[in-house]
mmCIF file of the C-alpha atoms, coordinates in Angstrom:
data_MODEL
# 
_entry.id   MODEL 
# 
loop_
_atom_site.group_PDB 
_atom_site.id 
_atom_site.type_symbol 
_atom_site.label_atom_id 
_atom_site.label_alt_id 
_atom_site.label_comp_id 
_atom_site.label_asym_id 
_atom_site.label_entity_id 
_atom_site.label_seq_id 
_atom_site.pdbx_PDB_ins_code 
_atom_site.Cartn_x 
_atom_site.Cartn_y 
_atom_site.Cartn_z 
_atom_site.occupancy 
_atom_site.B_iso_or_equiv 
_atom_site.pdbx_formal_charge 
_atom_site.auth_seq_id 
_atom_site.auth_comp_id 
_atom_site.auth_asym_id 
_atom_site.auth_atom_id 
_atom_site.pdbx_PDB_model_num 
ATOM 1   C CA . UNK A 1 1   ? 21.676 10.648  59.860 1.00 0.00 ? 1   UNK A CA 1 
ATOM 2   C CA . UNK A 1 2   ? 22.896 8.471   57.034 1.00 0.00 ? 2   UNK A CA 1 
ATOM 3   C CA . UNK A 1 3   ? 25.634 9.837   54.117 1.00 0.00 ? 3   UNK A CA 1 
ATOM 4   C CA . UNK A 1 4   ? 24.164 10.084  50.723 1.00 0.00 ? 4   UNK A CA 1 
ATOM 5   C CA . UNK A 1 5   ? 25.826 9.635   47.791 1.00 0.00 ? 5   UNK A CA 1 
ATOM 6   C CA . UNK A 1 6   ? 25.080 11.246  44.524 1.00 0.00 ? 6   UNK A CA 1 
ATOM 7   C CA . UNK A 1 7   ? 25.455 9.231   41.496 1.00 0.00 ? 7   UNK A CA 1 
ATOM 8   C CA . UNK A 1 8   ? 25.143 11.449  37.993 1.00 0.00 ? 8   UNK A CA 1 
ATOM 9   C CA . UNK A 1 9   ? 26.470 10.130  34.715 1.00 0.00 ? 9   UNK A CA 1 
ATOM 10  C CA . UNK A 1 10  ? 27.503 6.523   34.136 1.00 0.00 ? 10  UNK A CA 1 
ATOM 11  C CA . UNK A 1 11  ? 30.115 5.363   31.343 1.00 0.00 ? 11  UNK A CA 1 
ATOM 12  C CA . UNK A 1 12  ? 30.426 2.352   30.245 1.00 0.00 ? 12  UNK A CA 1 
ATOM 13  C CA . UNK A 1 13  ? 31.978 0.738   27.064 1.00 0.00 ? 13  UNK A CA 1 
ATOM 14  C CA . UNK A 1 14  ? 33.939 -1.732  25.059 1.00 0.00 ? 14  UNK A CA 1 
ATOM 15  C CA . UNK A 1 15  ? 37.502 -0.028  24.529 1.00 0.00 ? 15  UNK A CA 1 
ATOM 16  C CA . UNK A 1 16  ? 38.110 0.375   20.509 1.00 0.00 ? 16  UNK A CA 1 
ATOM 17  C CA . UNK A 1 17  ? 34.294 0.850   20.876 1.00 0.00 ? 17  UNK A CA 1 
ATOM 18  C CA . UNK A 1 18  ? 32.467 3.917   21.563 1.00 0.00 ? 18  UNK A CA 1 
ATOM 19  C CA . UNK A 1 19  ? 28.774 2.981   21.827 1.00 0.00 ? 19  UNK A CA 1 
ATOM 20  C CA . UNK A 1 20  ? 27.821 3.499   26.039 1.00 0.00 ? 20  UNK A CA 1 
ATOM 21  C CA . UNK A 1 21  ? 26.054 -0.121  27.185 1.00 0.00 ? 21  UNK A CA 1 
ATOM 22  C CA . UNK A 1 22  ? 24.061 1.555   30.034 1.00 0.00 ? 22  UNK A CA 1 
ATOM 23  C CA . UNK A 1 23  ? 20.371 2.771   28.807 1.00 0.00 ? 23  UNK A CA 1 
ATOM 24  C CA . UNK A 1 24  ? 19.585 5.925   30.447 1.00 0.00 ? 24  UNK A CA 1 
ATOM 25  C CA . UNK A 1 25  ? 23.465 7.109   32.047 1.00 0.00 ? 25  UNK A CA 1 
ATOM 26  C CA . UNK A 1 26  ? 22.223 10.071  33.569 1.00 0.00 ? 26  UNK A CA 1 
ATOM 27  C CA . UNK A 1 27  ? 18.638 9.240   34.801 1.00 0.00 ? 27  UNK A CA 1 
ATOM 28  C CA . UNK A 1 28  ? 17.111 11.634  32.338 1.00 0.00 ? 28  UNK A CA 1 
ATOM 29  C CA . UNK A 1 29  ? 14.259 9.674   31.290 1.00 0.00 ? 29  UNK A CA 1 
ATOM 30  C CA . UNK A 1 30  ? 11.376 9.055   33.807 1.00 0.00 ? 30  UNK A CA 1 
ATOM 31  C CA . UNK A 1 31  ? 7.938  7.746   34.197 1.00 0.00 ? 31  UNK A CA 1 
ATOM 32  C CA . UNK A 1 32  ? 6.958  10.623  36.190 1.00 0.00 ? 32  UNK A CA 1 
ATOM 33  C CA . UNK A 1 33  ? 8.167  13.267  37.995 1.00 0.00 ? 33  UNK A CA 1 
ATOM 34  C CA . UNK A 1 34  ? 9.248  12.294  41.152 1.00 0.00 ? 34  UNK A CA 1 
ATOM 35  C CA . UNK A 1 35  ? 7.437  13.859  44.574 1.00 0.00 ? 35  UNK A CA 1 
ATOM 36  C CA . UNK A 1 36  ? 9.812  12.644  46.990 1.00 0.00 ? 36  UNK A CA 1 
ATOM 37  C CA . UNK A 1 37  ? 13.162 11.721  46.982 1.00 0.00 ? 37  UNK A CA 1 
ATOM 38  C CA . UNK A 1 38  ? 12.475 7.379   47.785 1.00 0.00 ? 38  UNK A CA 1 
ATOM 39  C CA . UNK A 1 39  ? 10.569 7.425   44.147 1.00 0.00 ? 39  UNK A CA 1 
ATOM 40  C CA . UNK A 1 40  ? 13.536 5.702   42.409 1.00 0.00 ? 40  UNK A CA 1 
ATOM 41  C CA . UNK A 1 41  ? 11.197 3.471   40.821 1.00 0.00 ? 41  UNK A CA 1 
ATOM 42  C CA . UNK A 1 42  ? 9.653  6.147   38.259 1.00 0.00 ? 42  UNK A CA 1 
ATOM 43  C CA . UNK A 1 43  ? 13.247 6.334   36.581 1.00 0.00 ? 43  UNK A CA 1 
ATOM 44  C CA . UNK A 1 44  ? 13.320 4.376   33.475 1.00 0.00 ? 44  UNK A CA 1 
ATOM 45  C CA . UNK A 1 45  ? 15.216 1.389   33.281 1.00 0.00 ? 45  UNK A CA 1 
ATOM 46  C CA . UNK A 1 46  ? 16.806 1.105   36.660 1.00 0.00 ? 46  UNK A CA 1 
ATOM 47  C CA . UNK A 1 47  ? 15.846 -0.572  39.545 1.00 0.00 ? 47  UNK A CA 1 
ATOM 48  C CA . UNK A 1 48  ? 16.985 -1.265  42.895 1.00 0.00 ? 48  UNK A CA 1 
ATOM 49  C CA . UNK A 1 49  ? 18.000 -4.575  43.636 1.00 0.00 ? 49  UNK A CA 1 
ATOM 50  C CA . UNK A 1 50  ? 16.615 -4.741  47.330 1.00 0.00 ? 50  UNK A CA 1 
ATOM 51  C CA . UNK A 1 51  ? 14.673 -3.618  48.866 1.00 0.00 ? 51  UNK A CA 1 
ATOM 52  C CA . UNK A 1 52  ? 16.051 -0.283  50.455 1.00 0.00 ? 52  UNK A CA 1 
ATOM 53  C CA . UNK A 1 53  ? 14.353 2.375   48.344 1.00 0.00 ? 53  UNK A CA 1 
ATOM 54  C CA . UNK A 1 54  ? 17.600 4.519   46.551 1.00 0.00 ? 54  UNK A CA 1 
ATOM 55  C CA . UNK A 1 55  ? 16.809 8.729   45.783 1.00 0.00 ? 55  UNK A CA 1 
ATOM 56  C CA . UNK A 1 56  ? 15.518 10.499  42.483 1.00 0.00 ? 56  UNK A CA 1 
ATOM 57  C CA . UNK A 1 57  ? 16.022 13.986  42.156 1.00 0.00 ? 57  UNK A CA 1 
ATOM 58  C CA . UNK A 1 58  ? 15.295 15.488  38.788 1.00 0.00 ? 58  UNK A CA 1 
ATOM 59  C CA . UNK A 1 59  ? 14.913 19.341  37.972 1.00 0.00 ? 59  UNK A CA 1 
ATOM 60  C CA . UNK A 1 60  ? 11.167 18.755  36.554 1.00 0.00 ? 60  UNK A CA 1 
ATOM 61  C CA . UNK A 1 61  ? 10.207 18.819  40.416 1.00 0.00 ? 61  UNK A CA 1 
ATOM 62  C CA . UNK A 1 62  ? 8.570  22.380  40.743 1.00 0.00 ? 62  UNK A CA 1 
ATOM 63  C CA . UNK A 1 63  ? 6.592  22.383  44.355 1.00 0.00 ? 63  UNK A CA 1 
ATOM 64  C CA . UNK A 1 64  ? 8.653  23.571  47.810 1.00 0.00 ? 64  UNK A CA 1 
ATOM 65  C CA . UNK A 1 65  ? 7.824  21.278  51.024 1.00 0.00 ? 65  UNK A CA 1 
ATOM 66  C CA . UNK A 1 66  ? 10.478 19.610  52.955 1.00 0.00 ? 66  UNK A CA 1 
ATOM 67  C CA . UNK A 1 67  ? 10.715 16.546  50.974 1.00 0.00 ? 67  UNK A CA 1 
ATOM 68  C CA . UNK A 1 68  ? 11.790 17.901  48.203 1.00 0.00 ? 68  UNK A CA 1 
ATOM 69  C CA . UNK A 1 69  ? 13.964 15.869  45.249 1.00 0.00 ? 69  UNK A CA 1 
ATOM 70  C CA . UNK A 1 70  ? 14.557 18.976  43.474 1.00 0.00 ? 70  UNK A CA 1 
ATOM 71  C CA . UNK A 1 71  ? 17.871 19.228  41.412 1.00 0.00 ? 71  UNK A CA 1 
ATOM 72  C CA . UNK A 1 72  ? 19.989 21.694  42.581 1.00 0.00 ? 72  UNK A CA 1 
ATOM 73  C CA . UNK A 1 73  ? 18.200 22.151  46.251 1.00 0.00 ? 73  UNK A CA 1 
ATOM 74  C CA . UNK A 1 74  ? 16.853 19.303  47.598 1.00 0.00 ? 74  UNK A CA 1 
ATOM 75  C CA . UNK A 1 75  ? 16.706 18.212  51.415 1.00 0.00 ? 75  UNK A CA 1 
ATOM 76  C CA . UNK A 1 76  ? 20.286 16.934  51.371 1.00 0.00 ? 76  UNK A CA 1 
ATOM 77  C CA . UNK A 1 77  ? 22.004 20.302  49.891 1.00 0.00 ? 77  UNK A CA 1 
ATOM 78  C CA . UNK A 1 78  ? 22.270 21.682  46.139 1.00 0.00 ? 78  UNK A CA 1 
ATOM 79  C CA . UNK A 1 79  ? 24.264 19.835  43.400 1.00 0.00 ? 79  UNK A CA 1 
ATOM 80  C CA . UNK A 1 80  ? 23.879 20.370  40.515 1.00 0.00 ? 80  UNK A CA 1 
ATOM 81  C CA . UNK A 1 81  ? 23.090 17.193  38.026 1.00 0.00 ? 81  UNK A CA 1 
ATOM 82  C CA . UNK A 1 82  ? 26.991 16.236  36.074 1.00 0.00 ? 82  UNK A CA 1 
ATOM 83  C CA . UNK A 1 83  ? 24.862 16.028  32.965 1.00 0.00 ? 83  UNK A CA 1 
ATOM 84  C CA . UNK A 1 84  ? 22.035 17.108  32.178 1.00 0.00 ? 84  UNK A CA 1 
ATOM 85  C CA . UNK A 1 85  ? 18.942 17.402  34.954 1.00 0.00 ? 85  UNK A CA 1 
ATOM 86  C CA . UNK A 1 86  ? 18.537 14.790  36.918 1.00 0.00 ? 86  UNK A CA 1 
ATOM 87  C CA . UNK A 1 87  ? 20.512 12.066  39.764 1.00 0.00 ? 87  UNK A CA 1 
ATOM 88  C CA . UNK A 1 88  ? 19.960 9.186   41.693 1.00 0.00 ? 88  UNK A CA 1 
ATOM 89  C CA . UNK A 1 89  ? 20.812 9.294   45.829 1.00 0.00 ? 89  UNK A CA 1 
ATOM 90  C CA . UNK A 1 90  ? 22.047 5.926   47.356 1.00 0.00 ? 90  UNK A CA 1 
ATOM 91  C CA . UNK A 1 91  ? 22.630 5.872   51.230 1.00 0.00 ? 91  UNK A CA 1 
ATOM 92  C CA . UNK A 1 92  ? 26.339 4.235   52.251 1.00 0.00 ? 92  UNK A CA 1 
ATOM 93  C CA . UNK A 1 93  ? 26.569 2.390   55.735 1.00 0.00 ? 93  UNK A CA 1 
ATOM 94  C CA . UNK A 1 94  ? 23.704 3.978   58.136 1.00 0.00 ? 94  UNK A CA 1 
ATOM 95  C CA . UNK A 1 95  ? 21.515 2.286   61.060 1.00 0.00 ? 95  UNK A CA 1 
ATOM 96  C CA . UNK A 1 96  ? 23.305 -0.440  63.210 1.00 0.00 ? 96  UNK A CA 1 
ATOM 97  C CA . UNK A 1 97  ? 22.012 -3.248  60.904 1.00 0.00 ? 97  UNK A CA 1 
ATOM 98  C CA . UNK A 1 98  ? 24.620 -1.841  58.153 1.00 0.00 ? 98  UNK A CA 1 
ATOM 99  C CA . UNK A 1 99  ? 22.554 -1.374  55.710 1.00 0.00 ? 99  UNK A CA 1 
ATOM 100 C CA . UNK A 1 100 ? 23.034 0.719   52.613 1.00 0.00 ? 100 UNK A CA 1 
ATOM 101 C CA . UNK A 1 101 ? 21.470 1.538   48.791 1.00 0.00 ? 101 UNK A CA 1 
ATOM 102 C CA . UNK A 1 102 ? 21.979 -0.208  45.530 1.00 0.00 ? 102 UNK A CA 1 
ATOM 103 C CA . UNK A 1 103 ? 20.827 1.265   42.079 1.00 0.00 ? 103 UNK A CA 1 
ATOM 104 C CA . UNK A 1 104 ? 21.145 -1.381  39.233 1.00 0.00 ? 104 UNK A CA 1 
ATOM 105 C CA . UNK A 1 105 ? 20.708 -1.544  35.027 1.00 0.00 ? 105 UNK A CA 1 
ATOM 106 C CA . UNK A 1 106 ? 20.227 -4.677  32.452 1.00 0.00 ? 106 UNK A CA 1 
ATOM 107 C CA . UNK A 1 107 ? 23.256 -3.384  29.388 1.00 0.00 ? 107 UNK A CA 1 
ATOM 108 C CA . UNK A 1 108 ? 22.049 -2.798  26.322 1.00 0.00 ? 108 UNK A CA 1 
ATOM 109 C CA . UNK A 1 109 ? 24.620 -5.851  25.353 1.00 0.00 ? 109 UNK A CA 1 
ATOM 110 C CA . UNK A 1 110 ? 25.664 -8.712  26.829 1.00 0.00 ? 110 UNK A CA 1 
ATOM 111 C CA . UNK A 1 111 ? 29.832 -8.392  27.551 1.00 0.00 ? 111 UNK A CA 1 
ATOM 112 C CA . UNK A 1 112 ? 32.168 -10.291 25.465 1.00 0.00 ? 112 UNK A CA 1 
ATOM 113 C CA . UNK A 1 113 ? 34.602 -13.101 26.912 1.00 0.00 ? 113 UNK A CA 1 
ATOM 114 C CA . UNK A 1 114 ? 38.237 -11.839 26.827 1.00 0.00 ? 114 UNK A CA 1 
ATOM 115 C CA . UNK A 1 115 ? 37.082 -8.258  25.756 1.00 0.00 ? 115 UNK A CA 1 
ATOM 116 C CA . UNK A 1 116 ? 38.043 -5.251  28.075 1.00 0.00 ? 116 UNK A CA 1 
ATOM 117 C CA . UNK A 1 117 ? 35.690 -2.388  28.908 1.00 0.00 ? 117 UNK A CA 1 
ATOM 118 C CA . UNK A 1 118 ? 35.720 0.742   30.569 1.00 0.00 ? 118 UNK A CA 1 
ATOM 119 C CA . UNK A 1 119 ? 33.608 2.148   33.481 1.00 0.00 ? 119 UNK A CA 1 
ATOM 120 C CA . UNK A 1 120 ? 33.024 5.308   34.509 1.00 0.00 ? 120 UNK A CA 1 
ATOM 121 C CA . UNK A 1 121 ? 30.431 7.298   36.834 1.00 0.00 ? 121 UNK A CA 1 
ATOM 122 C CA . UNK A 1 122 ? 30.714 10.356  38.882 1.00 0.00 ? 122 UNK A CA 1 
ATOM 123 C CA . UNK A 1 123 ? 29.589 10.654  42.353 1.00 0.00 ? 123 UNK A CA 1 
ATOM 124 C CA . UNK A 1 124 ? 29.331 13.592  44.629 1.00 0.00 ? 124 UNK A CA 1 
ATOM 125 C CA . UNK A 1 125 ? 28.806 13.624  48.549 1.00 0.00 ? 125 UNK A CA 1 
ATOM 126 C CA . UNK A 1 126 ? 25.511 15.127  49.607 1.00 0.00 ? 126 UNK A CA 1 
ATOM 127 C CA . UNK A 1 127 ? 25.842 18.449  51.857 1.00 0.00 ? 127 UNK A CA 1 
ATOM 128 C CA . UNK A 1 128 ? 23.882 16.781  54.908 1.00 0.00 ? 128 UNK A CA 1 
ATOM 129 C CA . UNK A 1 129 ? 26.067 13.691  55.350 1.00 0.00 ? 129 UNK A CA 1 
ATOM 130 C CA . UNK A 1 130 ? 28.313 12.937  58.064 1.00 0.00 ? 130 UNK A CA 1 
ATOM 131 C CA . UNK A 1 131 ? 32.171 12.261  57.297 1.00 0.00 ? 131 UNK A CA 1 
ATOM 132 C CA . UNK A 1 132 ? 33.178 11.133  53.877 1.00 0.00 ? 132 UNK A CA 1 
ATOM 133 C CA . UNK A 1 133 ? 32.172 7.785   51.807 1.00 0.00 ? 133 UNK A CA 1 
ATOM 134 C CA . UNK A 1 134 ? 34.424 5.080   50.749 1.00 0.00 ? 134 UNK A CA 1 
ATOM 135 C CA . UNK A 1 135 ? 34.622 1.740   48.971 1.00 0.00 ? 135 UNK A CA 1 
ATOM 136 C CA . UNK A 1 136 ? 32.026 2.902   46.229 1.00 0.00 ? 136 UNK A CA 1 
ATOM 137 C CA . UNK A 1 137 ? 32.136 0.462   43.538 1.00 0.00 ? 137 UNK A CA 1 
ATOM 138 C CA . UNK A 1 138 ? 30.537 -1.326  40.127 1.00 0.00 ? 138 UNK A CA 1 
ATOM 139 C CA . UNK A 1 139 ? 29.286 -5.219  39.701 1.00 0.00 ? 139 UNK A CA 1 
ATOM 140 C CA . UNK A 1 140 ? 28.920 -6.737  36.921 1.00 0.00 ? 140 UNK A CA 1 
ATOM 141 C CA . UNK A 1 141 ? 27.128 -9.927  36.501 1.00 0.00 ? 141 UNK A CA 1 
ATOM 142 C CA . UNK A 1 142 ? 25.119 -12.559 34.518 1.00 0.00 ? 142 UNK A CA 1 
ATOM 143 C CA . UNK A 1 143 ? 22.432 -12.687 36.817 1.00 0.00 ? 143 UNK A CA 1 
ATOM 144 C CA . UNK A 1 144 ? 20.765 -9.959  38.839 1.00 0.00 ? 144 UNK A CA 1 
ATOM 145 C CA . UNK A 1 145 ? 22.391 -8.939  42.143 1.00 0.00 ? 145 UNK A CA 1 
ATOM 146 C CA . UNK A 1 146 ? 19.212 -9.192  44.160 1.00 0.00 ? 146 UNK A CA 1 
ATOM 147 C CA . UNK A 1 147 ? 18.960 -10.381 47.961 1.00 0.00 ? 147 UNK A CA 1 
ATOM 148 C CA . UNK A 1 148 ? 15.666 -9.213  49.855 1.00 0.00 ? 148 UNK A CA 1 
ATOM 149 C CA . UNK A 1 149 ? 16.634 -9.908  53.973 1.00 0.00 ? 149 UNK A CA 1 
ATOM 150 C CA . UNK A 1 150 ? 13.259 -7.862  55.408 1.00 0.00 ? 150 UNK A CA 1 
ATOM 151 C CA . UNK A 1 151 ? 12.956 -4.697  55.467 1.00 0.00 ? 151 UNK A CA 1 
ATOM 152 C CA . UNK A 1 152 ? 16.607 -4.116  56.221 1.00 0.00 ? 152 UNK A CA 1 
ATOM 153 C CA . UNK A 1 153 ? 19.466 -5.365  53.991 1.00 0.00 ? 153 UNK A CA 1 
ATOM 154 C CA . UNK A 1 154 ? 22.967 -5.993  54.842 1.00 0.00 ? 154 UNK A CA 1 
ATOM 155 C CA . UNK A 1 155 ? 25.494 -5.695  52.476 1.00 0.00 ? 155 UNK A CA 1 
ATOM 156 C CA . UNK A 1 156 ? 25.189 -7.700  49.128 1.00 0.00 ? 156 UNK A CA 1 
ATOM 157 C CA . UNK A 1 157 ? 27.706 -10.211 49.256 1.00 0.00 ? 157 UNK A CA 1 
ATOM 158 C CA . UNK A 1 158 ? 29.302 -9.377  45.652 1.00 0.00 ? 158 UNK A CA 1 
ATOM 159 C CA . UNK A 1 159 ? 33.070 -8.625  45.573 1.00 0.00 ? 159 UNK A CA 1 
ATOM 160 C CA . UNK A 1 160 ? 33.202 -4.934  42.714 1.00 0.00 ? 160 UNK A CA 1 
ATOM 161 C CA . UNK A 1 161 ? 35.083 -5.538  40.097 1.00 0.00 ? 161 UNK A CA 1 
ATOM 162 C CA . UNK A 1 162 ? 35.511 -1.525  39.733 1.00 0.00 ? 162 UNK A CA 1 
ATOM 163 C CA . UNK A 1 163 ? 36.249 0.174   43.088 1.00 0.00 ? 163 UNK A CA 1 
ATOM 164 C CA . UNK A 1 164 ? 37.202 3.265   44.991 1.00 0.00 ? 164 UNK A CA 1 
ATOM 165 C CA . UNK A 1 165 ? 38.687 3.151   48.067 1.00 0.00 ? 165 UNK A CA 1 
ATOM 166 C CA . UNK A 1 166 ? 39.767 6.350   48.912 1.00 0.00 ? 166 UNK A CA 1 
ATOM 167 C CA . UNK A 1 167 ? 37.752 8.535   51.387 1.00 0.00 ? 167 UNK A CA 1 
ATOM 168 C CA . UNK A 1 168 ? 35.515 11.088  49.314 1.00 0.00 ? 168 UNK A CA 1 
ATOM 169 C CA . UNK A 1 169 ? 34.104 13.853  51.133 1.00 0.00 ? 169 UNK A CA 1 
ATOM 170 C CA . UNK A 1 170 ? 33.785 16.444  48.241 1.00 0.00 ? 170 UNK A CA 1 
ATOM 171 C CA . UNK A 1 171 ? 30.069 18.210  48.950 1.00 0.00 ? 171 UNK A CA 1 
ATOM 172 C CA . UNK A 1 172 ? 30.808 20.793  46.078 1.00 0.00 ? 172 UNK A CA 1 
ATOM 173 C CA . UNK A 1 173 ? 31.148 18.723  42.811 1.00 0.00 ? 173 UNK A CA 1 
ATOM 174 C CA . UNK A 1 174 ? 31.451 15.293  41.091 1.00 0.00 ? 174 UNK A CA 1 
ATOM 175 C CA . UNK A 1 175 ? 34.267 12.764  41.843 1.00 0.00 ? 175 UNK A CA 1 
ATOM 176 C CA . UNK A 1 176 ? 35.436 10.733  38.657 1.00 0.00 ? 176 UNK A CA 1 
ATOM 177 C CA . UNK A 1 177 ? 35.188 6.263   39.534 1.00 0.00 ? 177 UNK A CA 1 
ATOM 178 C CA . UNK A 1 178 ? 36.424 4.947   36.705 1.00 0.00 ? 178 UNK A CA 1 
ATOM 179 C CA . UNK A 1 179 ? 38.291 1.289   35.597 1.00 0.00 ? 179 UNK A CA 1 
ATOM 180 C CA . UNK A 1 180 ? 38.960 -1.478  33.556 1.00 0.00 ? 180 UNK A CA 1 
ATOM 181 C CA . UNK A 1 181 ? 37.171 -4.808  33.153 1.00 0.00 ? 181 UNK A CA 1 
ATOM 182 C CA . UNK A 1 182 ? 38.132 -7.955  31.669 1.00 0.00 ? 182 UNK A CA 1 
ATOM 183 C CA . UNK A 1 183 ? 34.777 -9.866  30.573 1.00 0.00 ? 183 UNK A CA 1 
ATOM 184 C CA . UNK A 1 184 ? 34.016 -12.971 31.481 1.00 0.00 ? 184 UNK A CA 1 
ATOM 185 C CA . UNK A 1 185 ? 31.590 -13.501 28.974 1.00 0.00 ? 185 UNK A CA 1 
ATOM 186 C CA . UNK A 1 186 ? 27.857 -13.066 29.334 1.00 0.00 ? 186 UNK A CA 1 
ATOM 187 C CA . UNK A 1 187 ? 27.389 -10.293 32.141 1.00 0.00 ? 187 UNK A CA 1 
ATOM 188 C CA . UNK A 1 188 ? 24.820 -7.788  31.330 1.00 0.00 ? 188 UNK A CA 1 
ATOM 189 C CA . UNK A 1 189 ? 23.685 -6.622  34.410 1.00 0.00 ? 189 UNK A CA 1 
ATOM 190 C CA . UNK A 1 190 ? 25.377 -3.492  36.468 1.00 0.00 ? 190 UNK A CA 1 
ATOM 191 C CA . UNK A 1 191 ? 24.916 -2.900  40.292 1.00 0.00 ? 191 UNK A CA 1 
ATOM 192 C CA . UNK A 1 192 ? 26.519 0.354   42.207 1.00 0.00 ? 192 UNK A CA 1 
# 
């Protein structure tokens, strides 16, 4: 049994700015409709940065077998999406190796040095998972956050920038992670 975590819309922009730097916040577009949940890979500009395979479910989905990545009844419970039709699924801690799912985005815009930013994503607790989830967070970085360790992958060893600590265990709707950010200068990639 592993705890899934729902991720619908993502946030994210310059304050005294209100164009949102992540293409494709609430996994809308696709290059196909997915046929089981592991097809992360047909959502359109994401990617996940090892090599755990994260969840698609999008409402286009229309057959009914056990797999199914159907928004709002799918294998792990019903949600429905925070905007729109469609989420992605990442698994927190599960197995005895630790191991757990990333989903991650090139900005449309590199950050600015000294500028501050806002971030902000919902998540929501999938109806089969054990317990509640905590520590969900958002990296941002100037290279890709990638680290391939077999088949099974440890954590990433990337401190969030943007975290939640407190225990979520909310089944029925969408919890708010939101933060600030001071640039750096240069990041352009985002990992949750």
């Amino acid at each position: 049994m592993r705890k899934l975590v729902l991720i619908g819309y993502l946030y994210f922009t310059q304050l005294l700015c209100a164009q949102n730097l992540v293409p494709n916040p609430s996994f809308e577009d696709y290059d196909s409709c997915p046929m089981y949940t592991g097809q992360f890979f047909v959502v359109q500009d994401w990617y996940s940065p090892t090599s755990n395979s994260p969840d698609y479910f999008n409402s286009c989905w229309n057959e009914s077998w056990n797999d199914n990545p159907d928004v709002p009844i799918n294998r792990f419970g019903s949600e429905t999406a925070h905007s729109g039709m469609a989420y992605a699924g990442i698994a927190g801690p599960y197995t005895t190796l630790n191991t757990r799912d990333y989903v991650s985005i090139i900005l449309l815009d590199s950050l600015k040095a000294g500028s501050k930013y806002c971030l902000e994503f919902y998540i929501s607790l999938g109806d089969s998972s054990w317990g509640g989830v905590n520590f969900i967070g958002a990296h941002l970085s100037t290279a890709p956050d990638t680290m391939y360790a077999g088949f099974y992958l440890n954590n990433l060893p990337f401190q969030p920038q943007i975290e939640y600590d407190s225990v979520i265990s909310d089944t029925s709707g969408w919890t708010k992670i939101s933060g600030l950010y001071t640039a750096i200068g240069g990041e352009c990639y985002l990992t949750i």
